[in-house]
C-alpha positions as CSV (number, residue, x, y, z in Angstrom):
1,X,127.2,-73.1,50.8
2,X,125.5,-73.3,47.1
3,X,121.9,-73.6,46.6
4,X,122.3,-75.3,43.5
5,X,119.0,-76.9,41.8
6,X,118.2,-80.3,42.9
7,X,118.2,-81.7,38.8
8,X,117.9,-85.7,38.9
9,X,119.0,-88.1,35.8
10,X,115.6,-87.8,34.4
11,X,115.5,-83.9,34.5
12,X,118.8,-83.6,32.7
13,X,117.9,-85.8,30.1
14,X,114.5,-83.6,29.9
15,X,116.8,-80.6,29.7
16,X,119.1,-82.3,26.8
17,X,116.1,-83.1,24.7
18,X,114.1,-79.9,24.7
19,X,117.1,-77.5,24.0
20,X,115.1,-75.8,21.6
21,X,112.1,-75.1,23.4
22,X,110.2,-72.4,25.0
23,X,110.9,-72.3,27.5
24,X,109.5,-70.0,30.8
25,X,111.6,-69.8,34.2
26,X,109.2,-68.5,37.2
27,X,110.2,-66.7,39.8
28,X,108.0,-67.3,42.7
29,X,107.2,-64.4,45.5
30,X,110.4,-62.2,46.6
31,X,108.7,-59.5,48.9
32,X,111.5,-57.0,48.5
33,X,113.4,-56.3,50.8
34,X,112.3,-59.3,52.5
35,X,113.8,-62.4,50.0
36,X,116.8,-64.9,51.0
37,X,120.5,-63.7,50.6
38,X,120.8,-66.2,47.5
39,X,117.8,-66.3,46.0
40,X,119.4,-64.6,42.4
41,X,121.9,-67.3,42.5
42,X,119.8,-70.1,43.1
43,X,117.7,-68.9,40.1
44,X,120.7,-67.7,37.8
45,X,121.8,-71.3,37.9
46,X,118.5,-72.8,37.6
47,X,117.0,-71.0,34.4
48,X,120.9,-71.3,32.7
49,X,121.0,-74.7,33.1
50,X,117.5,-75.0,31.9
51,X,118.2,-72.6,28.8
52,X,115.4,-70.6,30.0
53,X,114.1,-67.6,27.1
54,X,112.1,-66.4,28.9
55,X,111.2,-65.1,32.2
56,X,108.2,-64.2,34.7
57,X,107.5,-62.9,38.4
58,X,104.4,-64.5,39.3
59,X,103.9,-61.2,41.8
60,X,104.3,-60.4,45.3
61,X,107.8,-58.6,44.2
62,X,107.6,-56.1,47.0
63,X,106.4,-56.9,50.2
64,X,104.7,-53.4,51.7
65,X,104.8,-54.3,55.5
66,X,105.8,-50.4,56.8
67,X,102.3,-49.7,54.3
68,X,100.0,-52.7,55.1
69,X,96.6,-53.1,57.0
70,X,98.0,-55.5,59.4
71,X,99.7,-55.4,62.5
72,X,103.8,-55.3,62.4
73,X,106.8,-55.5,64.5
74,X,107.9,-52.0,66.0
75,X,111.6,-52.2,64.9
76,X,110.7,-52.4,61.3
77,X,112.2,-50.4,59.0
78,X,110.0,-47.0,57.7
79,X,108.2,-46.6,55.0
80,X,111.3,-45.0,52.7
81,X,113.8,-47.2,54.3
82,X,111.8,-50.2,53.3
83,X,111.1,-48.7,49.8
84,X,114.8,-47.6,49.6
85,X,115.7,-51.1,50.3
86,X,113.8,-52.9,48.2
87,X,114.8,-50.6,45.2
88,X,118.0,-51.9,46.1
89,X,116.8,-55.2,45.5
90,X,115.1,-54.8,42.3
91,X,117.4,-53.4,40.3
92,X,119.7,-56.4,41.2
93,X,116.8,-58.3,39.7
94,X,116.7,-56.1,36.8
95,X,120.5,-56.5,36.1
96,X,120.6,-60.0,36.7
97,X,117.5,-60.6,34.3
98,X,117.1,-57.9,31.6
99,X,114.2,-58.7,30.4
100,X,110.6,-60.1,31.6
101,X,106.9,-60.2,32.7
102,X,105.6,-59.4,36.5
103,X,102.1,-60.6,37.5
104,X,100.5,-58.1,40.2
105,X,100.4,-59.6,43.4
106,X,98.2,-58.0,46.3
107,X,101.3,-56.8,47.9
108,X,102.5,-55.0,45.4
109,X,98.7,-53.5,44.6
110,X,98.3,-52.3,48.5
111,X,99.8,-48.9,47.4
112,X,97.5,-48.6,45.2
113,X,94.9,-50.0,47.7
114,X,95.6,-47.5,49.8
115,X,95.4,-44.7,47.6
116,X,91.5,-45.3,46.7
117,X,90.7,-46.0,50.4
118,X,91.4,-42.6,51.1
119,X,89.8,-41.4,47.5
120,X,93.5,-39.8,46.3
121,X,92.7,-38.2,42.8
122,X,94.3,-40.3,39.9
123,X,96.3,-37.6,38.2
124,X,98.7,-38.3,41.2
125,X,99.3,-41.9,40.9
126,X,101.9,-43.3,39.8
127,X,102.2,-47.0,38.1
128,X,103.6,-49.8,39.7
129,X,106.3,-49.6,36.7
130,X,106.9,-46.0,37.1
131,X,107.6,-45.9,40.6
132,X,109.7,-48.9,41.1
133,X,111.8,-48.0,37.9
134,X,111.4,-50.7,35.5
135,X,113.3,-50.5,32.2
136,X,111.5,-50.7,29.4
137,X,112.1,-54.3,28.8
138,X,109.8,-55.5,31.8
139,X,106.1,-55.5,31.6
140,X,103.7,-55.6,34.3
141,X,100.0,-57.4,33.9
142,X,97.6,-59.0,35.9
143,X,98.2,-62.4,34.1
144,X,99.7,-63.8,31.0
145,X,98.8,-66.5,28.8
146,X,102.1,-67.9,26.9
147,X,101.7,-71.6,25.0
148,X,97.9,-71.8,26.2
149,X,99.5,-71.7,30.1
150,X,97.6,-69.0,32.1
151,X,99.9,-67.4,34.8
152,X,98.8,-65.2,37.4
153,X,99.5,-64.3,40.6
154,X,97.1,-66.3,42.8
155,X,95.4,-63.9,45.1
156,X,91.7,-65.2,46.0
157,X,92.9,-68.9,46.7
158,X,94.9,-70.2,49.4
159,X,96.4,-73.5,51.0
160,X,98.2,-77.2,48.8
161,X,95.4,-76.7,46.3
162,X,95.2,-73.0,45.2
163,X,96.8,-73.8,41.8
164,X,93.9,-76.9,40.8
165,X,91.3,-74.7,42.1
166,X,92.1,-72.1,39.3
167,X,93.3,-74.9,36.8
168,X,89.7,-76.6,37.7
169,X,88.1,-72.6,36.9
170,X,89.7,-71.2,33.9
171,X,89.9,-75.5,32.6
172,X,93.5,-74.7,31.4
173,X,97.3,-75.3,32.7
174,X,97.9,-72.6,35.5
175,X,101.4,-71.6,37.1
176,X,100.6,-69.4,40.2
177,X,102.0,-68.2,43.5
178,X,101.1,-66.6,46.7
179,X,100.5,-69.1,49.4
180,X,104.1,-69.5,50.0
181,X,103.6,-72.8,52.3
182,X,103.1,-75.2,48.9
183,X,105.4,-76.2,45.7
184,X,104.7,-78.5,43.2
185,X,102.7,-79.3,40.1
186,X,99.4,-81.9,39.5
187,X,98.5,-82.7,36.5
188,X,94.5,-83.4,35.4
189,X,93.5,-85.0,32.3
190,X,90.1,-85.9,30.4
191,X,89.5,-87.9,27.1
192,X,90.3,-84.6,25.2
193,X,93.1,-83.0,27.2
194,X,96.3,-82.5,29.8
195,X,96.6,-80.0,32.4
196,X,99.1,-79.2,34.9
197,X,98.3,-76.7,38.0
198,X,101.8,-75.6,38.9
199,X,102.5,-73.8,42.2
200,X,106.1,-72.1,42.3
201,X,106.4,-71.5,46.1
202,X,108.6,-68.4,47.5
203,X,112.1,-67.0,48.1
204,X,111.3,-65.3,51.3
205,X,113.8,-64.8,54.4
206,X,111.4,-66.6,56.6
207,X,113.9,-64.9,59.7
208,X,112.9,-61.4,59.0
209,X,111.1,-59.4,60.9
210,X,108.0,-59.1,58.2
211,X,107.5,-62.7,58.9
212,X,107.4,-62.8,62.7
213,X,103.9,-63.0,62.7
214,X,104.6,-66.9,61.4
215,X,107.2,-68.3,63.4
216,X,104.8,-70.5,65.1
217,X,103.5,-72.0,62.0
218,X,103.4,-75.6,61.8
219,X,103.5,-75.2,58.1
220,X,106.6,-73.1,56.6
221,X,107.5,-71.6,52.8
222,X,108.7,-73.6,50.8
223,X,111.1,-71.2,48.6
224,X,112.0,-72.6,44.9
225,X,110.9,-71.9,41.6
226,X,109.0,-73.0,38.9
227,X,109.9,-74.0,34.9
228,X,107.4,-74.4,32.3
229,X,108.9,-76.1,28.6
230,X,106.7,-75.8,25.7
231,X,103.4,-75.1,27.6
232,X,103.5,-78.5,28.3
233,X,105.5,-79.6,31.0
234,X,105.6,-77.9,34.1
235,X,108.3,-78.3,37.1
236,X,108.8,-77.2,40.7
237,X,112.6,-76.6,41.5
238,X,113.2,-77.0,45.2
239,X,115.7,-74.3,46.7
240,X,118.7,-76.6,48.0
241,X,118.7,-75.1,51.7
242,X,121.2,-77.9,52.7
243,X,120.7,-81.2,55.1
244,X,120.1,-78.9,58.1
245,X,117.3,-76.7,56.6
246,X,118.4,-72.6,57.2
247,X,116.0,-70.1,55.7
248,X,118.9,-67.4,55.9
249,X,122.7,-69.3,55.6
């Protein structure tokens, strides 16, 4: 099956007209190990046919559940299994995209979390960068600021209006993540101004056993991705799961 983007007349024409733009391609939570099988495919084809230049993880990239606070499924993998998996993952990420920006998520701080719970002297951390391997081209931060658009991760805020909650308290155009269960943008405007609050979704494999804890869940992630062109026009690109929704085929 292909997951390619769901791109209507308008959105091509869009496309055609800003071909030399800025323009950012967002990739929304992954949760190594824990992403869908074709999640680089589905964003491979989406930021190439939207001549993306460049690229951002708006954070979450490694999920943690073997390392968490909360409660977890007894088959799941161990801690250096699940590290030794999503390593794996990441450098595919790396290879596929050789260059870009991740925003810390609070799954990928719990390590860190963790460390100053139990008061761990700092001379034996480790960054996030150093111990996930990132080449030299890819920067971690909290958040980023490109074309006047503030993107950050979106821990503190949850539920269909995280992203105008934070575009309502820092009064700028925000692309975030996190809440998995929402995509799309909203745009605000006053007499001087245009907003968008742009929320990016997930690429999670909702089947695994990380995410068992939601299988009852009325509401479920909705996995896409986000593109922003010239700081002024945000859009949320729907993963094409296929007329019988499957989180995992």
């Amino acid at each position: 099956m292909s997951f390619r983007p769901r791109l209507n007349k308008y959105i091509y024409e869009f496309i055609n007209y800003h071909k030399r733009s800025n323009v950012v391609g967002i990739i929304s939570d992954t949760h190594y190990p824990f992403a869908h099988k074709d999640h680089l495919k589905f964003l491979y084809e989406t930021f190439n046919k939207f001549q993306v230049n460049r690229v951002i993880h708006i954070g979450d990239l490694i999920d943690g559940s073997a390392w968490n606070m909360w409660e977890k499924d007894s088959d799941m993998p161990s801690g250096g299994k699940e590290a030794e998996m999503a390593q794996k993952d990441i450098d595919k990420l790396f290879k596929t995209f050789g260059a870009g920006d991740l925003m810390m998520g609070n799954h990928d701080e719990l390590i860190n979390r963790r460390m100053l719970k139990h008061s761990i002297p700092k001379k034996f951390y480790k960054s996030f960068a150093e111990a996930w391997n990132f080449p030299k081209e890819w920067k971690t931060h909290n958040y980023l600021e490109i074309d006047n658009v503030l993107y950050l991760h979106g821990t503190g805020k949850s539920g269909q209006n995280a992203a105008v909650s934070f575009m309502q308290d820092y009064r700028q155009s925000v692309v975030i993540g996190h809440t998995h269960s929402s995509g799309g943008v909203n745009y605000r405007a006053s007499y001087k101004e245009l907003c968008f609050a742009l929320n990016v979704g997930c690429l999670i494999n909702v089947n695994s056993m990380a995410y068992s804890y939601g299988k009852n869940f009325s509401k479920k992630p909705t996995l896409g991705c986000g593109i922003v062109v010239d700081g002024k026009h945000g859009f949320f690109i729907p993963m094409d799961l296929g007329k019988k929704i499957s989180y995992t085929k």
